[in-house]
N, C-alpha and C positions, 0 to 999 in steps of 0.2 A: 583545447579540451580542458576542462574544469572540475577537479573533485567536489567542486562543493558550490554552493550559491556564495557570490556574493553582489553586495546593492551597493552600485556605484554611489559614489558622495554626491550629492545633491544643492541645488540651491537652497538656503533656510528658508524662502519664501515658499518652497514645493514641500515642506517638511514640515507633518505635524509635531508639536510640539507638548507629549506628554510630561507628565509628571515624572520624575523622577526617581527609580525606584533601586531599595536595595534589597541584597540579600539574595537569594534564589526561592518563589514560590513555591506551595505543594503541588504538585501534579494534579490533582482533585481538588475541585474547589465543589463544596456540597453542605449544607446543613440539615442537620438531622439530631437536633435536641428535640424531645418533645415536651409537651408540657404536665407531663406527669413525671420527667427526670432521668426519661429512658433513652440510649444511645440507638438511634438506626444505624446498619450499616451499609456500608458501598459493596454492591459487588465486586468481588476481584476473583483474579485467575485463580481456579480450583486448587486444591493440594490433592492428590491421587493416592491411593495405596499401594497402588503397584504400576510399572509403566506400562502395563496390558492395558489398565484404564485409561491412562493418560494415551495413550495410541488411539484408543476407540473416541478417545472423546475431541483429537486433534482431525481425526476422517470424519468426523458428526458433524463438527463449525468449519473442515473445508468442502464438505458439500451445502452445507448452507450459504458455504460464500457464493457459487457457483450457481446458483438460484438467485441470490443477490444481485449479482452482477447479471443475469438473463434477466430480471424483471426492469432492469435500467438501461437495457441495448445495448450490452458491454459484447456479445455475441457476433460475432462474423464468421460463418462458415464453421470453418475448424481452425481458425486462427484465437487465438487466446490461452493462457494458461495460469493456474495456482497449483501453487507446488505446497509442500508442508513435509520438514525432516520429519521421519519416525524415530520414535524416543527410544528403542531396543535397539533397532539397528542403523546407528547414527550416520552412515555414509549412501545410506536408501532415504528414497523419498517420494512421495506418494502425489499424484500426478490424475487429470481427468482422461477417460479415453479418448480416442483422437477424433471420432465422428459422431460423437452422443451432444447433444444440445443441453446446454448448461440447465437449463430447465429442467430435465430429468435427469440429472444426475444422483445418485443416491449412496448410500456407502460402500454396498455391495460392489459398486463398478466403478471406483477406485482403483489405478494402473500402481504397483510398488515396483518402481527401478532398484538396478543399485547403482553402483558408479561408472560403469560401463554401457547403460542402458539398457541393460537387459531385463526383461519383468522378471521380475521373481511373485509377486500373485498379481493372478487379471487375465482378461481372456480376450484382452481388446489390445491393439497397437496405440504407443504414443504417438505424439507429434513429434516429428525428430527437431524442430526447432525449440521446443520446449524441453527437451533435454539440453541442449546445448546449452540454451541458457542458463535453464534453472541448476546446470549440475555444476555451470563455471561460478555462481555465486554460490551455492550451495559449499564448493570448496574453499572459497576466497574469503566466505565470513562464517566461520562457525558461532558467530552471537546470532545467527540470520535465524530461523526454523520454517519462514515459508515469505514467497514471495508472489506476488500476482503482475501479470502483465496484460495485455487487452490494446487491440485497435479504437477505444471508445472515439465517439465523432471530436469533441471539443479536446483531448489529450492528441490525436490526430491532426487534429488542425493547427494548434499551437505547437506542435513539434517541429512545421516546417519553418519557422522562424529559427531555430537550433540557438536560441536566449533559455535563459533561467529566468520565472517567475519574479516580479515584481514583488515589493511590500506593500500592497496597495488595501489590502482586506484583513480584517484581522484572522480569517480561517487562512488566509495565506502563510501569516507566521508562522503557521505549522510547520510549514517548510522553509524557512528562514536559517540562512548555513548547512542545512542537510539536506539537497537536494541539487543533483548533478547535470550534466548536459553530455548525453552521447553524442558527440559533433560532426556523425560519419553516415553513412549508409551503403551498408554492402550487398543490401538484396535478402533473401530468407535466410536467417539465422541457424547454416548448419555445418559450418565450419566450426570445430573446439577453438580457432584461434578466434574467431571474432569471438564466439561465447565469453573468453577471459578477458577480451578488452572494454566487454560491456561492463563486465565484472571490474575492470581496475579503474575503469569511470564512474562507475556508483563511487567505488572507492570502502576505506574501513568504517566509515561511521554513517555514513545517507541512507535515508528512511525511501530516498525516491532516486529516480532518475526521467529525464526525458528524451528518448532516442528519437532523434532527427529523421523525420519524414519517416516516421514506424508509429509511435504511441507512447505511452507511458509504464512505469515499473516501479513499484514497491517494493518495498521487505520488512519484515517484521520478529520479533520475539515469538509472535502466535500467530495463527491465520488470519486471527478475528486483528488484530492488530495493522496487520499487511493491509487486507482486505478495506479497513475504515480509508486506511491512509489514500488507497484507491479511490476510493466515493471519493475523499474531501480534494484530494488533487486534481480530479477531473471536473468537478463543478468549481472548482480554482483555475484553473484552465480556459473554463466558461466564461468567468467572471471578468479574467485577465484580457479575453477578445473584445467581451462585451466594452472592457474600458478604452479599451486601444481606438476602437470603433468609435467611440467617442471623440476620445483626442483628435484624433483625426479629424472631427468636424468643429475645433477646435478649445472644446473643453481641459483644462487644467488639472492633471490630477494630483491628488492631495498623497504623501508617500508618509510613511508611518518612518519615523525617527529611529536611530539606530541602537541607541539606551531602550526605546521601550519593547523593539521586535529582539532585543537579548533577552530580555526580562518576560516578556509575552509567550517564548516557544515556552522554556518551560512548567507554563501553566495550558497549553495548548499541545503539546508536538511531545509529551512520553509516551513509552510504551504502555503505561497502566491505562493513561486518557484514550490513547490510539483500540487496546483491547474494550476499554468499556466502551468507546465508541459506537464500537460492531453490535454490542448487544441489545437492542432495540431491533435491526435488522435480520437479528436471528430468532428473536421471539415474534417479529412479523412471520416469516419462513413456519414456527411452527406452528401460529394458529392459522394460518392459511391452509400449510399442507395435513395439521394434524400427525405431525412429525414421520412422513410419509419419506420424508430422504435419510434418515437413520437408520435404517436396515440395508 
């Protein structure tokens, strides 16, 4: 088992060979002078008045996730879940019901745990697998505030290898040193002790994990954060098979050099990139629904 990715040494002949770079990048790369001498800005994560807000506005973009992930077939049954700590009562965390189809999900029907599993508001039952999880990381990383997890088909499918991603794509680097390998599979996740060793294989600092013959797992700063990282690892995932596939019929693949995948994450893989990520995704959600999952 592995805390973290790493890319085996390679032949120089398999290994692009970027340019050389120093220094650490900005997390956002964007221009926005214009030509009358005015500054545009980047969105970034709101500042709130009070954490009543900041609570309302963390249940707004985790039901949008949950519609996100339903318009992309992340949905099986009652298997799936995003979590998101609440900013008042920092040892609860808020949770989807356990037979509502991510497509309807709305604010209103939002489940608040607390440490125990116990609802404290909501009128519907968790998933008891989704606590176990979400409550073993939810303890083990307090920089965490939400995670997602999902049977998606292509995160599914590359899990039964129980490897860590390749540097093969540059959306890969994303997850280059920060993404883990659950190496085990015990069945539905509702034992507290598997819950914590899922948790001690993400480990302190991975954005991701890939549990062996289960799916895949995110965590984030913000939901919107969790949630991008979702999208991009599972269409990484995709990409990953799709190459594999390949090779097999004996194409060579070209692996991204280990100077430029240190230099690349962090212009690709922070959490400001990871949250502005999502936001395209959520303002798809509101003019479709007409902001119909906020209440």
């Amino acid at each position: 088992m592995s805390p973290s990715a790493v890319q085996e040494p390679l032949p120089k002949d398999h290994v692009s060979q970027g340019k050389a770079k120093d220094g650490s990048p900005p997390q956002l790369q964007a221009m926005g002078k214009t030509k009358d001498g005015r500054n545009l800005t980047v969105r970034k994560y709101p500042k709130f008045a009070n954490l009543e807000e900041e609570r309302t506005y963390r249940k707004q973009h985790l039901a949008a996730a949950f519609r996100v992930f339903a318009d992309r077939g992340f949905d099986e049954g009652v298997a799936g879940h995003i979590s998101v700590r609440d900013p008042i009562l920092t040892d609860h965390f808020w949770l989807n019901p356990l037979s509502m189809h991510f497509s309807l999900i709305k604010v209103s029907d939002l489940i608040l745990v607390d440490e125990d599993g116990l609802v404290v508001e909501g009128e519907e039952p968790i998933n008891e697998a989704a606590f176990t999880i979400h409550s073993a990381i939810h303890r083990a990383r307090p920089d965490v505030h939400a995670a997602c997890h999902a049977h998606s088909v292509h995160g599914k499918a590359f899990s039964v290898f129980g490897r860590e991603l390749e540097m093969i794509t540059q959306d890969s680097l994303r997850f280059y040193k920060s993404h883990a390998v659950y190496d085990n599979f015990g069945g539905v996740v509702v034992d507290r002790e598997e819950g914590d060793r899922i948790a001690r294989a993400l480990g302190p600092h991975n954005k991701a994990a890939i549990l062996q013959n289960h799916g895949l797992l995110t965590v984030g700063q913000s939901v919107d954060e969790a949630a991008f990282w979702f999208l991009s690892l599972e269409r990484t995932c995709q990409a990953q098979l799709l190459a594999d596939a390949a090779a097999a019929a004996g194409y060579q693949k070209k692996y991204i050099g280990e100077e430029e995948a240190g230099y690349a994450v962090h212009q690709l893989g922070g959490p400001e990139k990871g949250w502005l990520g999502f936001q395209p995704y959520y303002d798809e959600q509101m003019a479709k629904t007409g902001g119909a999952f906020l209440h």
